[in-house]
Backbone bond lengths (Angstrom), bond angles and torsions (degrees), N, CA, C in turn:
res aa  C-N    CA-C-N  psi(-1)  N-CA   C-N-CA  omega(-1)  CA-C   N-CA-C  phi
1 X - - - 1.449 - - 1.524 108.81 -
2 X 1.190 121.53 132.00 1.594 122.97 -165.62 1.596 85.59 -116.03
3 X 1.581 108.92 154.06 1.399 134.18 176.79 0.734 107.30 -107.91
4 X 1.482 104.86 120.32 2.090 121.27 -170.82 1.907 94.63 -76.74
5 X 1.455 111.04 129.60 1.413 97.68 178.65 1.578 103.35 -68.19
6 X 1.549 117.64 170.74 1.287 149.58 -168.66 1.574 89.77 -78.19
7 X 1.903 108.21 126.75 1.439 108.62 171.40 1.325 97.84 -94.00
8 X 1.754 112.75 145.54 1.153 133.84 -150.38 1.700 94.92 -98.78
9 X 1.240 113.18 137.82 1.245 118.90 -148.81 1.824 93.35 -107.41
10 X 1.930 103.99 124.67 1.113 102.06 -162.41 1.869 102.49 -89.92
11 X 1.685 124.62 156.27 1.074 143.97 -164.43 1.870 77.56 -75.19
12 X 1.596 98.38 150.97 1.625 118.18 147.18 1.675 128.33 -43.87
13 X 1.487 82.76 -46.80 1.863 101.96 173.51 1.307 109.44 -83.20
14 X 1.128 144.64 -41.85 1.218 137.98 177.41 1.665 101.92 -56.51
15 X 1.380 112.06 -84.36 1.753 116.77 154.80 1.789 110.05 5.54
16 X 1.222 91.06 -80.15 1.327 107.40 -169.35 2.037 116.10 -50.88
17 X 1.348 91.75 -30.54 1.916 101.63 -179.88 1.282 104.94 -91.19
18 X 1.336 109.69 -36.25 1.795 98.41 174.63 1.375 102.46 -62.32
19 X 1.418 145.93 -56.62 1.031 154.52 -175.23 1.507 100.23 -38.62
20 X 1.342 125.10 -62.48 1.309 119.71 -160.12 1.311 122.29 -75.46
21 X 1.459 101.04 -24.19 1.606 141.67 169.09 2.061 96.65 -32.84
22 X 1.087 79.09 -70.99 1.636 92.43 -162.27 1.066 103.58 -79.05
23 X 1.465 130.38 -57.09 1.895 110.83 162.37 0.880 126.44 -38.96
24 X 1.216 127.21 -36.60 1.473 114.20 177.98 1.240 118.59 -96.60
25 X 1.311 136.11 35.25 0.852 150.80 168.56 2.197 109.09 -120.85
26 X 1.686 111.03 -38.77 1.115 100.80 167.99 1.627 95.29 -72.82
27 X 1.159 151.64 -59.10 1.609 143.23 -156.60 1.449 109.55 -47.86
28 X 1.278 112.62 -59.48 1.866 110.75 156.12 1.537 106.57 -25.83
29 X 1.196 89.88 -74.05 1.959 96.27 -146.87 1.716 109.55 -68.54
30 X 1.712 110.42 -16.15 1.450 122.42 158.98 1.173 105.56 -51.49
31 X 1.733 130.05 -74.64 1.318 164.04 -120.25 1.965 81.61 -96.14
32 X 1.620 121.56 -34.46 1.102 106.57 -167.21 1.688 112.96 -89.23
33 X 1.408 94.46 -37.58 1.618 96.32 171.45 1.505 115.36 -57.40
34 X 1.752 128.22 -32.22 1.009 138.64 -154.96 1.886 94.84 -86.90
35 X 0.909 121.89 -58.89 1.399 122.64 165.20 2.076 141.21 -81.19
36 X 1.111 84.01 -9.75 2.002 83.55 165.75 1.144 87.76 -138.56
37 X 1.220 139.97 9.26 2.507 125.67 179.83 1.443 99.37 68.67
38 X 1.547 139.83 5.43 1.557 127.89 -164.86 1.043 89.93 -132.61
39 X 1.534 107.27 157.70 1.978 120.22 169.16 1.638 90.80 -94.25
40 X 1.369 156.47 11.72 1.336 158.41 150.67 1.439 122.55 -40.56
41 X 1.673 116.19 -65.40 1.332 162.42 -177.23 1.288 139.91 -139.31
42 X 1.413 106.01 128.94 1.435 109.94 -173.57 1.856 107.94 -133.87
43 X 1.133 103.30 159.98 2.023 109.06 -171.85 1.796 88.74 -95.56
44 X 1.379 117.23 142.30 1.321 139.55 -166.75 1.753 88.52 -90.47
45 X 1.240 114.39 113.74 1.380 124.25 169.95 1.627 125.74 -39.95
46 X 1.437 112.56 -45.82 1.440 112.20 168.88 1.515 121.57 -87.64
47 X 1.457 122.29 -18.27 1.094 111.93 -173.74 1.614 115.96 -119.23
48 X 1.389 121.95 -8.36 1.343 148.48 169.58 1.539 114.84 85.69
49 X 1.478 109.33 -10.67 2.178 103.73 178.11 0.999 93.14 -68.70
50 X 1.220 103.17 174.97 1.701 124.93 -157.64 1.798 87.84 -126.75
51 X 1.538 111.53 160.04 1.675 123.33 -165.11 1.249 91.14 -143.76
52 X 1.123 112.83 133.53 1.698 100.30 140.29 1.483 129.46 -66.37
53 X 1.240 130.74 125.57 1.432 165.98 169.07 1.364 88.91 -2.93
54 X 1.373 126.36 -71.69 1.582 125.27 -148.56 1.629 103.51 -127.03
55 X 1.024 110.71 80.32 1.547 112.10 -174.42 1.721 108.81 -144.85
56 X 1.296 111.03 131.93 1.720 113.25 -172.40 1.821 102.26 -51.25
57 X 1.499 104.53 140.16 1.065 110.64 148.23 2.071 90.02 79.46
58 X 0.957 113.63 -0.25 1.824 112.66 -167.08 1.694 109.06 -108.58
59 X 1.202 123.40 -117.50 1.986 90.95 -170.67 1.675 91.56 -100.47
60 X 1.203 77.42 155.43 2.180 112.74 177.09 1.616 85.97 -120.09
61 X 1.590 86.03 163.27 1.923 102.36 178.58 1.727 83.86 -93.24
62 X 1.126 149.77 138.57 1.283 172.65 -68.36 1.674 114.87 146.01
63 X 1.092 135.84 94.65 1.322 119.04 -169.89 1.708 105.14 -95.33
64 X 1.209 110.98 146.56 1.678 139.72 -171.24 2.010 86.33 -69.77
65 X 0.859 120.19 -26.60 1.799 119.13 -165.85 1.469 101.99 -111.02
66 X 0.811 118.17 70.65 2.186 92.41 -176.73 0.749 108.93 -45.71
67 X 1.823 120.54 171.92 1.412 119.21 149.76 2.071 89.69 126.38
68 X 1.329 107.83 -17.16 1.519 109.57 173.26 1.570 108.99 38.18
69 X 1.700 104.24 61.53 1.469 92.71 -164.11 1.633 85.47 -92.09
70 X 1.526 112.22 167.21 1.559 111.51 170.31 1.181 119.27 -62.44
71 X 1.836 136.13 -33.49 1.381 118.88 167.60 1.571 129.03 -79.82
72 X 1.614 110.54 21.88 1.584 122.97 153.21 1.182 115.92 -112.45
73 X 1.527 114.95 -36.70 1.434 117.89 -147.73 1.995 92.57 -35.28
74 X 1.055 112.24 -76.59 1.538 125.63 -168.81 1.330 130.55 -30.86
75 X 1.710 105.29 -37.89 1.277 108.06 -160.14 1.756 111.55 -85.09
76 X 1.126 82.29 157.37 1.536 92.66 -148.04 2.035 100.58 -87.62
77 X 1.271 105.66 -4.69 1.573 96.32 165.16 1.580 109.91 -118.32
78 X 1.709 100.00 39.91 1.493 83.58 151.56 1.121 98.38 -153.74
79 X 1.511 120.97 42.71 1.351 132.91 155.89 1.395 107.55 -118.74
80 X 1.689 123.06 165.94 1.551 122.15 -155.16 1.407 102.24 -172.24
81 X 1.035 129.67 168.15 1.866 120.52 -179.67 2.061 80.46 -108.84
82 X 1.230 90.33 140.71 1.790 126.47 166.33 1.191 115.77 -121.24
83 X 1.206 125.24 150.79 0.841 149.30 145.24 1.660 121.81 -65.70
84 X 1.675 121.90 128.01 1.459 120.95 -173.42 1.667 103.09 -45.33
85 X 0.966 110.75 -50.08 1.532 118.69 -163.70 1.542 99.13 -57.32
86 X 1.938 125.04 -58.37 1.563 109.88 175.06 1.203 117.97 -45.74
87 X 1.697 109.57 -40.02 1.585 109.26 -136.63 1.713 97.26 -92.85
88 X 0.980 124.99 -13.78 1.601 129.28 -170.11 1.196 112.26 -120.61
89 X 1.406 118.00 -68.49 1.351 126.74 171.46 1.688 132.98 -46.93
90 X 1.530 101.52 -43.76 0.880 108.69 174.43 1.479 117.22 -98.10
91 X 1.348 112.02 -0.20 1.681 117.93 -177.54 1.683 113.89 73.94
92 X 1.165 100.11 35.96 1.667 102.38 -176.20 1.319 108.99 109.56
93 X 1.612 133.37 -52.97 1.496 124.27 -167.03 1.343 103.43 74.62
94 X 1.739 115.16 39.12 1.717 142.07 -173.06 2.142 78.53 -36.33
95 X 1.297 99.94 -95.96 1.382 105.77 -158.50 1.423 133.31 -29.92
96 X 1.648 108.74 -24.01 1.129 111.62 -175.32 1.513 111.74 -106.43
97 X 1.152 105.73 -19.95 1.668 123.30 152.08 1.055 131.98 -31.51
98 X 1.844 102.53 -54.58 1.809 131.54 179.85 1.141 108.27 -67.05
99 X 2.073 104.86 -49.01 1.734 85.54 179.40 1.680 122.62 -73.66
100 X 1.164 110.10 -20.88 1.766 117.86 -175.21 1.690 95.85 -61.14
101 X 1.319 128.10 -25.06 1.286 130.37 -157.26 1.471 101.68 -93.67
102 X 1.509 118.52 -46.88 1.515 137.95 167.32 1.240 104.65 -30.02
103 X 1.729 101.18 -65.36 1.905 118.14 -146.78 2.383 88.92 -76.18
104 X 1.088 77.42 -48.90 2.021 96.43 177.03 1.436 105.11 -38.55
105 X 1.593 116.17 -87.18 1.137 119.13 176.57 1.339 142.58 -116.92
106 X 1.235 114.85 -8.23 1.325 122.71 144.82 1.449 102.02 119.93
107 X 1.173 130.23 159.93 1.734 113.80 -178.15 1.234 138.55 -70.31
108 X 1.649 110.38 -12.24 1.547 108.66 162.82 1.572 124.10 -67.53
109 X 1.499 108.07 -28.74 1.324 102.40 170.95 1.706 128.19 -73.49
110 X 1.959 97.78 -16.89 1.703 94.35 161.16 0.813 117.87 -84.41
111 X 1.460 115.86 -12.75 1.679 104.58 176.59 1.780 121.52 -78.98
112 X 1.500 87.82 -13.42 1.914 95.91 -177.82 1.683 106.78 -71.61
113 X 1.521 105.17 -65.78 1.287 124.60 152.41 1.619 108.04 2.10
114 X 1.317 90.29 -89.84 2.027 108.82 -174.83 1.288 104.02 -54.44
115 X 1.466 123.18 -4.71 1.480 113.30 177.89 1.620 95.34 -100.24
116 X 1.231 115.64 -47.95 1.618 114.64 -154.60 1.910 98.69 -67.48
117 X 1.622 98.75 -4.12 1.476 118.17 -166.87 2.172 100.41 -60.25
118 X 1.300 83.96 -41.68 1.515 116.93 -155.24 1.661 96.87 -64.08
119 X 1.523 114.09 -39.20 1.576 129.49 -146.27 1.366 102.64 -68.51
120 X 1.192 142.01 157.88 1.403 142.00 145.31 1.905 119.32 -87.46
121 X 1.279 106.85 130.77 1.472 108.74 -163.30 1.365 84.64 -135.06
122 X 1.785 109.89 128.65 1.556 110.48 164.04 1.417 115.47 -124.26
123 X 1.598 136.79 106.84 0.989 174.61 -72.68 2.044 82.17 -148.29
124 X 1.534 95.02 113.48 1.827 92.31 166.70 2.265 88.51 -123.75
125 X 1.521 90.19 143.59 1.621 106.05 178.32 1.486 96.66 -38.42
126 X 1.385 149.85 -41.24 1.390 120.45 -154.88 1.662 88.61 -86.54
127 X 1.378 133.49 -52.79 1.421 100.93 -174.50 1.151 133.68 -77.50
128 X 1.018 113.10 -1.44 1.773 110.44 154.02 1.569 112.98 -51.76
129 X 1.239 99.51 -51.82 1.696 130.40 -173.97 1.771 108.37 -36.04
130 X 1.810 101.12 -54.82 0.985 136.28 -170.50 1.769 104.88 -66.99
131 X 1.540 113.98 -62.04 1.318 127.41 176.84 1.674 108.11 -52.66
132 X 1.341 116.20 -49.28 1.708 98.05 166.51 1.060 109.15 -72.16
133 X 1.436 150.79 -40.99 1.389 112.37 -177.55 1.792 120.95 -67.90
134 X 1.277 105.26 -10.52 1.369 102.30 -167.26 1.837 104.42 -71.31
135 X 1.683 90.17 -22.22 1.635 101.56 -177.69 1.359 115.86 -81.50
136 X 1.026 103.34 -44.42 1.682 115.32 -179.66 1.626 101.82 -49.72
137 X 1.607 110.23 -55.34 1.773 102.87 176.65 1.301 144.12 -53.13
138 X 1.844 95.42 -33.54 1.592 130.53 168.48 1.869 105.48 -52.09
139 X 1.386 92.92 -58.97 1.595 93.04 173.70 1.469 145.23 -41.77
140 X 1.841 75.43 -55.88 1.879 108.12 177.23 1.840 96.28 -73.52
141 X 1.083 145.05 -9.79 1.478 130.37 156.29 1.355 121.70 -126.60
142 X 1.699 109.95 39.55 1.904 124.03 141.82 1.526 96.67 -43.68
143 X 1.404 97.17 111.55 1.826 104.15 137.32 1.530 102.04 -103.22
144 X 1.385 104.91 152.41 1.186 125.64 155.01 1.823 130.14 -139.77
């Protein structure tokens, strides 16, 4: 009889970065097919130049809410590909953000948003676990 070694029990935070890891990487590559048709390049939601996809310091998924609380972090309409310059520099590019969000989804969905803003969400390792694979699959069947 052989002894299966002990699976090594993953951190919340670790959980939690793989998770974000890969969302924000499908929200890019969504955000990129949705604006140039290529996984290459995508146009920065608040400021309109276009980046290439995977380049230091070039677009991050950017959330419409700051504050990366756990009952937004995830959702996928209030994340967006940015540009370093909106998303850091400028602290979001709030105003031009709001209107992309307006013209995008219209104001009941900021108003849901600003509510789910409010919620408390506490994050256990399997659904994090769960949320990257759900991303990883989303990815692996991009058509464009």
């Amino acid at each position: 009889m052989s002894v299966q070694p002990k699976k090594k029990k993953v951190s919340l935070s670790k959980a939690k970065k793989k998770a974000w890891t890969i969302f924000s990487l499908y929200i890019r590559t969504r955000d990129a097919i949705l604006t140039t048709g290529t996984k290459d390049s995508c146009k920065c939601v608040t400021c309109g130049r276009i980046y290439p996809l995977k380049s230091l310091g070039g677009l991050q998924a950017g959330h419409f809410i700051a504050g990366r609380r756990n009952s937004i972090i995830f959702d996928e309409r209030n994340c967006h590909a940015q540009c370093y310059g909106c998303n850091v520099m400028k602290r979001g590019n709030t105003t031009e953000y709001w209107l992309f969000m307006e013209k995008e989804y219209g104001r009941v969905v900021i108003d849901e948003l600003l509510g789910l803003d409010k919620e408390t969400k506490q994050f256990k390792v399997f659904e994090l676990e769960e949320i990257a694979e759900k991303y990883k699959e989303k990815l692996k069947n991009m058509v464009y």
